[in-house]
MIDRENGU-440247 format. One record per residue: residue in three letters; x, y, z of N, C-alpha, C, O in turn. Coordinates in steps of 0.02 Angstrom, whole numbers, plus 50000, padded with zeros to 5 digits. Example, Ala and Ser with C-alpha at 12.3 -4.5 7.8 and 13.67 -1.06 7.14 Angstrom:
2
Ala506604971650390506154977550390506604983550390507124983450423 Ser506424988850354506844994750357506455000250394506705005750402 
% end
This chain:
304
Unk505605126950665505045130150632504765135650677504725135250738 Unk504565141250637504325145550657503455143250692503295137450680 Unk503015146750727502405146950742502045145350704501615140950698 Unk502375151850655501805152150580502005147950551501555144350530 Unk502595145950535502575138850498502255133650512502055129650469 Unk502155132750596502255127750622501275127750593501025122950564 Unk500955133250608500495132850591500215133350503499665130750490 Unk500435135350471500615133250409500375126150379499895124550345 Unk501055121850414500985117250410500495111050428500405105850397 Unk500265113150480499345108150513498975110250460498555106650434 Unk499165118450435498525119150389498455113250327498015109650304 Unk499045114350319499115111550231498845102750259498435099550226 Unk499115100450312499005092750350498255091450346497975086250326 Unk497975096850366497295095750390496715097250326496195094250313 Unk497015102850293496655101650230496665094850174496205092350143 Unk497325093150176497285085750129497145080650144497095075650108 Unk497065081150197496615075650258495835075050255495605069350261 Unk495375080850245494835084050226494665081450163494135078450156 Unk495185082650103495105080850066494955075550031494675074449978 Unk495365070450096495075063350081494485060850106494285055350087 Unk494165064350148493455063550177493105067850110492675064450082 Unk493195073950083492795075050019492695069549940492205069749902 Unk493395064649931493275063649900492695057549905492225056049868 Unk492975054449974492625046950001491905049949993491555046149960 Unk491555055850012490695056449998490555059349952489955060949953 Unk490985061849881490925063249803490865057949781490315056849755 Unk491335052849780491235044949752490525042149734490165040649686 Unk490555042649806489775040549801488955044749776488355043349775 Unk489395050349758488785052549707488815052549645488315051949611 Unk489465053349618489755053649562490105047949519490615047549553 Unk490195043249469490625040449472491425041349461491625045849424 Unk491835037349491492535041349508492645043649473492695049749475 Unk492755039649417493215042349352492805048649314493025051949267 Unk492325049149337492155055949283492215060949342492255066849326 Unk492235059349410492575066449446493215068849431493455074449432 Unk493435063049414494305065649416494095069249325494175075349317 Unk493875065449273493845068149222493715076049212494135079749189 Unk493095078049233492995083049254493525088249292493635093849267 Unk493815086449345494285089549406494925092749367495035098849366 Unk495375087149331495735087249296495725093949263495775099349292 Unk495615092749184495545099449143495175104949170494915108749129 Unk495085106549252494985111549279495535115449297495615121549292 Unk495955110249325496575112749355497195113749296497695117249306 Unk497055109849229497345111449162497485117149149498035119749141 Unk496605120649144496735126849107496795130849149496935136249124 Unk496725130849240496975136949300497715135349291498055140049314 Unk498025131249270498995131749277498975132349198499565130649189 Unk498865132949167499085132649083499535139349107500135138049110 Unk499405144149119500155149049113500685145249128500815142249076 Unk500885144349152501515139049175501745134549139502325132649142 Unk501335132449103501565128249057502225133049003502175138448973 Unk502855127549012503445129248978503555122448933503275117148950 Unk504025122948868504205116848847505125117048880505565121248872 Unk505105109848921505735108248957506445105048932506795102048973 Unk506675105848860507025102248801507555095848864507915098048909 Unk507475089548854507785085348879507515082548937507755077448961 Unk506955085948966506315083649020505805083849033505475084849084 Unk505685082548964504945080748962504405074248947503795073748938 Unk504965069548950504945061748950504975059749049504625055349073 Unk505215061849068505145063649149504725065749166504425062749211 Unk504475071049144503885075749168503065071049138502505070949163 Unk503275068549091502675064049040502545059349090501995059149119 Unk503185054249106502975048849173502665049749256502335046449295 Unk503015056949254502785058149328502185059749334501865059349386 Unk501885062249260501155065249259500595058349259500025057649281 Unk500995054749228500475047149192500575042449267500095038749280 Unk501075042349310501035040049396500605044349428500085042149451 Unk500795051049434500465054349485499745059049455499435061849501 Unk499555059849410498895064249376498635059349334498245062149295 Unk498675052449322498365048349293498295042549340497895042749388 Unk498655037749328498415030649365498415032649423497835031749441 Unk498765035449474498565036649529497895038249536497585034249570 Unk497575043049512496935047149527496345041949508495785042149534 Unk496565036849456495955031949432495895025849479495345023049490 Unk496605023449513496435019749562496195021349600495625019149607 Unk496485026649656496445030049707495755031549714495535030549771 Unk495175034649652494605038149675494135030349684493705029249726 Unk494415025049621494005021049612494045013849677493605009649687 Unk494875014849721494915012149774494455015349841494415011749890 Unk494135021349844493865027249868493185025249878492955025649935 Unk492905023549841492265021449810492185015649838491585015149827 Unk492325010849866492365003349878492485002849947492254997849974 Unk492865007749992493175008350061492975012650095492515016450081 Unk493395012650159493055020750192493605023550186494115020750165 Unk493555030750208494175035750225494635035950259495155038750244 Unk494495032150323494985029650370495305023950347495915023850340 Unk494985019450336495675012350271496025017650210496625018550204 Unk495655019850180496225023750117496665029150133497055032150095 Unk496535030150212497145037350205497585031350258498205031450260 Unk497285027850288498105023150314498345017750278498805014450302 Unk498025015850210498245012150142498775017250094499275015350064 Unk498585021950097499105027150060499835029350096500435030650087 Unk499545028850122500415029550183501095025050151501665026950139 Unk500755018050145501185012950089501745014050057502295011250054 Unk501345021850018501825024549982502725025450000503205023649965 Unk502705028050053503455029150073503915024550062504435024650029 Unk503545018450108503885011650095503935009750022504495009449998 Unk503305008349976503635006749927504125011049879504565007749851 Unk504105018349866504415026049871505285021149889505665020949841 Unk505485018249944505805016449983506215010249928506795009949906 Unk505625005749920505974999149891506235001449813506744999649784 Unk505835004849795506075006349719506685012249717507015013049666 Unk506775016149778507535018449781508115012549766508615012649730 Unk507905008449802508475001749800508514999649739509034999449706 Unk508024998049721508144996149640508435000049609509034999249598 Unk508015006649583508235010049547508865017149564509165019949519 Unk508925018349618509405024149641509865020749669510395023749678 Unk509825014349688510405009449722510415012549783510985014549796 Unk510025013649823510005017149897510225008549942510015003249920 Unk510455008849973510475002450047509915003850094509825009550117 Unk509564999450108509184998450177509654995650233510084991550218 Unk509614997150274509964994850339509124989250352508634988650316 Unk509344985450430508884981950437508344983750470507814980750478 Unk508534989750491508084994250539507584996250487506994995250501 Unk507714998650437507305001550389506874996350348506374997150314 Unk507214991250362506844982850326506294980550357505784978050332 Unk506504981850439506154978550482505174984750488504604983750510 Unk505554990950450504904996250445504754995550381504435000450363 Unk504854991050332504664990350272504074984450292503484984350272 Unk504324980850326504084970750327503444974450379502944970850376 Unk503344979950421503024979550452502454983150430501894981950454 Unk502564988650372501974992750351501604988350321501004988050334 Unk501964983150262501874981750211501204973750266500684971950239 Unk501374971650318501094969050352500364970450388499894966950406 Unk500524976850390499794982250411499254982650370498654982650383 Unk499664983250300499274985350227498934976250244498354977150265 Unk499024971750244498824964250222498274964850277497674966150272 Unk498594963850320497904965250386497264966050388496804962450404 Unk497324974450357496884977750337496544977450283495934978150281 Unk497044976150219496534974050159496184965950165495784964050122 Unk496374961750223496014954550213495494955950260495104951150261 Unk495244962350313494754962950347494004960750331493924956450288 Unk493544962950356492894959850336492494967450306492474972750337 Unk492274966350255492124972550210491504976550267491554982450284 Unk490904971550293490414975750338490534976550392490114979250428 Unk491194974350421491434978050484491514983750471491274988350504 Unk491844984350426492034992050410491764995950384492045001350377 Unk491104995050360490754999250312490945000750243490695004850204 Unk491484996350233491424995450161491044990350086490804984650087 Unk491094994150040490704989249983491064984449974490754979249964 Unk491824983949972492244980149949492934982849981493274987449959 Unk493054979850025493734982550060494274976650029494744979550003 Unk494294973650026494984969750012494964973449929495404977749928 Unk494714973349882494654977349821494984982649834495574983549823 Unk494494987349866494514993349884495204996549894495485001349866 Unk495444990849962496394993949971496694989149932497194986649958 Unk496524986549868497064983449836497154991449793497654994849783 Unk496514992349777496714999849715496975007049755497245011349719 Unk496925007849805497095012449848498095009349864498585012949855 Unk498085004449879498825002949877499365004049807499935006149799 Unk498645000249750499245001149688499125009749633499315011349576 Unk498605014249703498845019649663499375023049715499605028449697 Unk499595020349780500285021549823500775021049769501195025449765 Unk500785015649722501395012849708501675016249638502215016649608 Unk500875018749628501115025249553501485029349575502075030349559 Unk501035033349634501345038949678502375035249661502765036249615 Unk502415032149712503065031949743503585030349661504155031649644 Unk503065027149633503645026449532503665032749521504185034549493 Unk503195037749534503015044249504503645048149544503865053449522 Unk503915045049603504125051849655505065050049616505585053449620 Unk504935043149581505725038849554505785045949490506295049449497 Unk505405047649444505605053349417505665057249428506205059649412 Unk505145061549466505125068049499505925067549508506385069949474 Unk505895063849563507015065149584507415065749536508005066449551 Unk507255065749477507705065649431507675071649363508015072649313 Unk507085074649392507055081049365507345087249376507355088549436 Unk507525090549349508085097249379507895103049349507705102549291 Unk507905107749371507775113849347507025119149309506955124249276 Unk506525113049346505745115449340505395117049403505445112649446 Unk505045122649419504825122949465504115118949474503755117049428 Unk503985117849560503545112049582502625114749530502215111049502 Unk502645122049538502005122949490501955121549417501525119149380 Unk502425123449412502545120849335502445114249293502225112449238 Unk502785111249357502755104049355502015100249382501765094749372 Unk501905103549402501165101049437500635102249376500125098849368 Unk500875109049325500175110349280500345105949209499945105649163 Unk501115102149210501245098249142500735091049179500275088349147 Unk500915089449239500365083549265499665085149268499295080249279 Unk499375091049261498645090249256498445087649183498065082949171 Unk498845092249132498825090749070498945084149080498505081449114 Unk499595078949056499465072149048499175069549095499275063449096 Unk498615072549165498165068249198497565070949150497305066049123 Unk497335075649135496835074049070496745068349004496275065248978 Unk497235068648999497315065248903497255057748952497105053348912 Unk497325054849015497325048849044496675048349062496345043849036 Unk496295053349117495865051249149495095053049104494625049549121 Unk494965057949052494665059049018494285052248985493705050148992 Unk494805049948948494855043548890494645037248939494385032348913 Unk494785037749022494525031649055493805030149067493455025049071 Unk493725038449071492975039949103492455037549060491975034249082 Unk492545039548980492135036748931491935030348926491385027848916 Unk492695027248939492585019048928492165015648984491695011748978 Unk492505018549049492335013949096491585016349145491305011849175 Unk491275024449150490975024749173490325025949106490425024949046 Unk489675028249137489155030549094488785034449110488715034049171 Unk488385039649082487935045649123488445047849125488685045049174 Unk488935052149098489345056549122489105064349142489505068449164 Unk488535065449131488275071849136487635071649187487285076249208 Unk487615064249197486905064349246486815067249321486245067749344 Unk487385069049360487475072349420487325079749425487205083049476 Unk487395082449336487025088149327486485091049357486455096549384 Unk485825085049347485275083649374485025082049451484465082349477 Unk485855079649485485405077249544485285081549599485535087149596 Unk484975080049646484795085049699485325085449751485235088249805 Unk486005081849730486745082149756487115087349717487705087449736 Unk487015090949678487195096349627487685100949681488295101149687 Unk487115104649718487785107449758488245107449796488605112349805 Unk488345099349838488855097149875489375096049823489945097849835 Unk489205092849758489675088949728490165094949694490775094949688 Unk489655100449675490155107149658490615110349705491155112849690 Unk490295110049777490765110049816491205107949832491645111049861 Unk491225100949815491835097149833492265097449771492865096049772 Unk492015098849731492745101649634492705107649668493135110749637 Unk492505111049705492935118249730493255116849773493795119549761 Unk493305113249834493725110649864494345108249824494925110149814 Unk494015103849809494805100349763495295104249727495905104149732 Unk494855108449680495325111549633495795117349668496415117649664 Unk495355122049704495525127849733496055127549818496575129949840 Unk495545123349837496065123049918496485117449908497055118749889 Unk496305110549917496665104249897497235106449869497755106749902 Unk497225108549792497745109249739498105114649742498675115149765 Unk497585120949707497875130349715498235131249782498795133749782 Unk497875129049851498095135849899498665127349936499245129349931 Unk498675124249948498725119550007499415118149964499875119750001 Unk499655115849903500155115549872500605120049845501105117849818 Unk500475127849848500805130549860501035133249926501505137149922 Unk500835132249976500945134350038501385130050066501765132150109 Unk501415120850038501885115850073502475119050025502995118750057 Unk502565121349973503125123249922503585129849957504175131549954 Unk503105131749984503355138450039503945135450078504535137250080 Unk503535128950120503685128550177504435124750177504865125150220 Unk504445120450106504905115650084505665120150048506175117750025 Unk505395130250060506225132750028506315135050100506895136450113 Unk505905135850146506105137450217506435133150289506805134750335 Unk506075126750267506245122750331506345117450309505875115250275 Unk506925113350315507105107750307506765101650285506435099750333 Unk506685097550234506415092350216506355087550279505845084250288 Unk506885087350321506945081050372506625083850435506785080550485 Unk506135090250449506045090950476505085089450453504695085850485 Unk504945092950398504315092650362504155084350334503555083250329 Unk504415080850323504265074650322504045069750341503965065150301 Unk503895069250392503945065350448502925068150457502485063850461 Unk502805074950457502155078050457501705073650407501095073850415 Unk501915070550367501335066450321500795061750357500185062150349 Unk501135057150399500645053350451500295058450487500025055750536 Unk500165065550483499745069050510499275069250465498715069350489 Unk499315069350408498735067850370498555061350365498435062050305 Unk498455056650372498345050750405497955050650473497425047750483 Unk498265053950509498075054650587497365058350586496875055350607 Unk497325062950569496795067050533496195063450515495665062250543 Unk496575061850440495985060450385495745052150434495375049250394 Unk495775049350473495565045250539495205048150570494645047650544 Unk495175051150613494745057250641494215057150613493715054050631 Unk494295061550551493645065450526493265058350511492685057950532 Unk493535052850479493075050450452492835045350504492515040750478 Unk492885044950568492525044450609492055049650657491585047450690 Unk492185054450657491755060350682491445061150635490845059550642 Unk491685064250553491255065850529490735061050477490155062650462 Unk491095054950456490795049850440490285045450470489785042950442 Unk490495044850535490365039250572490665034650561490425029350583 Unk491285034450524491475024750518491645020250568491965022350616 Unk491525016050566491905012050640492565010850607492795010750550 Unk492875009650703493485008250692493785000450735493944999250793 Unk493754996750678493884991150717494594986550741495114988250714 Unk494604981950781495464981350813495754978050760496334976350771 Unk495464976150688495784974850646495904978750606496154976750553 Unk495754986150615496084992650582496634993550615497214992750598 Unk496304995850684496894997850740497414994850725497924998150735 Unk497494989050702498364982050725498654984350668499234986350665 Unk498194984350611498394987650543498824994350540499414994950521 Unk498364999350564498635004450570499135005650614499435010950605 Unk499285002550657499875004450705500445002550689500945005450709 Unk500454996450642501054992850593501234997350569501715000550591 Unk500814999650500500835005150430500975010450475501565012250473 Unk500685012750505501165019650556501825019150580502205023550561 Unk502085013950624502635011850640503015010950589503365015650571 Unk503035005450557503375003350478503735011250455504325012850461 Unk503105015750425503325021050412503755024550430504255026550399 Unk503475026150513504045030850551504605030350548504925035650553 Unk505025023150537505465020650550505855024250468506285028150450 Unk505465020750449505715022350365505925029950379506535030450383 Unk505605035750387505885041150371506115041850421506215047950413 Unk506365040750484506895041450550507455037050530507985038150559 Unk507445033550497508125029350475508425031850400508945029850374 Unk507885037150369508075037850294508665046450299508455052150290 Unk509255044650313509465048950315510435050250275510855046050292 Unk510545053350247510415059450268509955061550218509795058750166 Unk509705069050257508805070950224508905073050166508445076850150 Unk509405072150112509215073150024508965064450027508385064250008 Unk509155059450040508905053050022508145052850045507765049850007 Unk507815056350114507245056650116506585058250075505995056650083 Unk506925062150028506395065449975506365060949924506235064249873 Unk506435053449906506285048549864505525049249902505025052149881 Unk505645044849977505315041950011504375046650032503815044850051 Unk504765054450009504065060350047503675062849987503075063449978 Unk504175063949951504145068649901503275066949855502875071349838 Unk503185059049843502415058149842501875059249864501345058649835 Unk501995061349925501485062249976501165069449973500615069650000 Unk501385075249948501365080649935501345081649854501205087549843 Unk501395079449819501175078849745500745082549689501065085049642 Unk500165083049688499765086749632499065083749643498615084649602 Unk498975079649705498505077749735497945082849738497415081549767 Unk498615071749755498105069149800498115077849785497705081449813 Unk498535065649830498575063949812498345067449830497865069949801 
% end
């Protein structure tokens, strides 16, 4: 990698990292599901140009949208809400691994034991951490919390089982058919499950919370996802892959500097598993077309 790539790339790391510290203090002003409701048909009608009809993939494109622009975003904000930022960005990591197990199933990929032994160990980190004690951590509900943050990993990684199997759409394109079916999903949730959908209108949080749907929509989504799309026709997947635990690494950080969260040795044991586990997974997932089951979620229409 070039400089500029190289720098490029922290950018795009460090913004989606950010992002998970924006959504963790929107949550809590907003309720989830009507942020994402809201968020959604923002980013609808900024990609509606793009929108093409795909004859023979659009039953692909329908699932990847309803994994990754629907259930993902309803767990994920509503696992968000319950935890801190530092448990949900090293609960999302998951993804690869499970990304990983459902290759086997469904692509018939082999694990060696090396790659087993980084499966048994993330998936070990994740338990750790979700059986922790909720006011150690400053959460409302942490074992909750990373149960929904894990099983919107596991949309992600079903979501990343189609994506691979799509051919001949580009990543924006594909990203603005998932805002659409993340509308017609997250819209219809918001009604049911939250109430006051318009009451944040009113509050004296008005302008952080607009800030943070400009965040989301514009840097998060617009600038940060096309810039990894850059980086993914220039430099090697097996080299850019592996950069995801930088958002992780990150979104840790901030949400202890900028949060204050504590960080306790039953995160730490957690997190060093789910980090390890991982690493292994994409240092053993080779050669690097099989890697992009395992990444390809992590960079998504996100985030996530």
């Amino acid at each position: 990698m070039t400089p500029f790539q190289i720098l490029l790339l922290l950018g795009v790391c460090i913004s989606w990292a950010f992002h998970l510290i924006v959504i963790k203090t929107t949550v809590d002003l907003v309720p989830p599901l009507t942020y994402v409701a809201f968020r959604m048909p923002i980013l609808a009608l900024l990609l509606s140009p793009l929108l093409r009809w795909h004859p023979g993939q659009m039953h692909r494109v329908f699932m990847g949208g309803l994994c990754f622009a629907g259930l993902n975003y309803l767990f994920m904000f509503s696992g968000f809400r319950l935890t801190t930022a530092s448990v949900g960005a090293v609960v999302l990591e998951s993804y690869v691994v499970v990304a990983t197990i459902l290759s086997v199933v469904f692509l018939k990929e082999t694990v060696g034991w090396k790659r087993g032994s980084g499966i048994a160990a993330a998936l070990i980190g994740v338990l750790i951490i979700a059986t922790g004690d909720s006011e150690a951590t400053g959460s409302r509900n942490l074992p909750l919390g990373a149960t929904l943050i894990f099983l919107a990993a596991c949309c992600e990684a079903t979501g990343a089982i189609f994506v691979k199997k799509i051919g001949g759409i580009k990543p924006l394109a594909m990203l603005a058919w998932f805002t659409v079916v993340g509308t017609f999903v997250t819209v219809p949730a918001a009604l049911v499950f939250d109430t006051d959908h318009f009451a944040w209108t009113s509050s004296p949080d008005l302008p952080q919370i607009l800030a943070a749907m400009f965040y989301s929509v514009f840097v998060a989504s617009l600038i940060a996802h096309p810039t990894y799309y850059y980086l993914l026709q220039r430099v090697p997947l097996s080299v850019i892959a592996p950069s995801g635990l930088l958002i992780t690494f990150f979104a840790v950080i901030m949400g202890v500097l900028l949060l204050g969260e504590p960080v306790t040795l039953r995160l730490l044991m957690g997190a060093g598993l789910v980090v390890a586990g991982v690493g292994v997974v994409l240092v053993r997932s080779n050669p690097p077309e099989r890697r992009q089951v395992a990444t390809s979620a992590s960079f998504k229409g996100d985030e996530t």
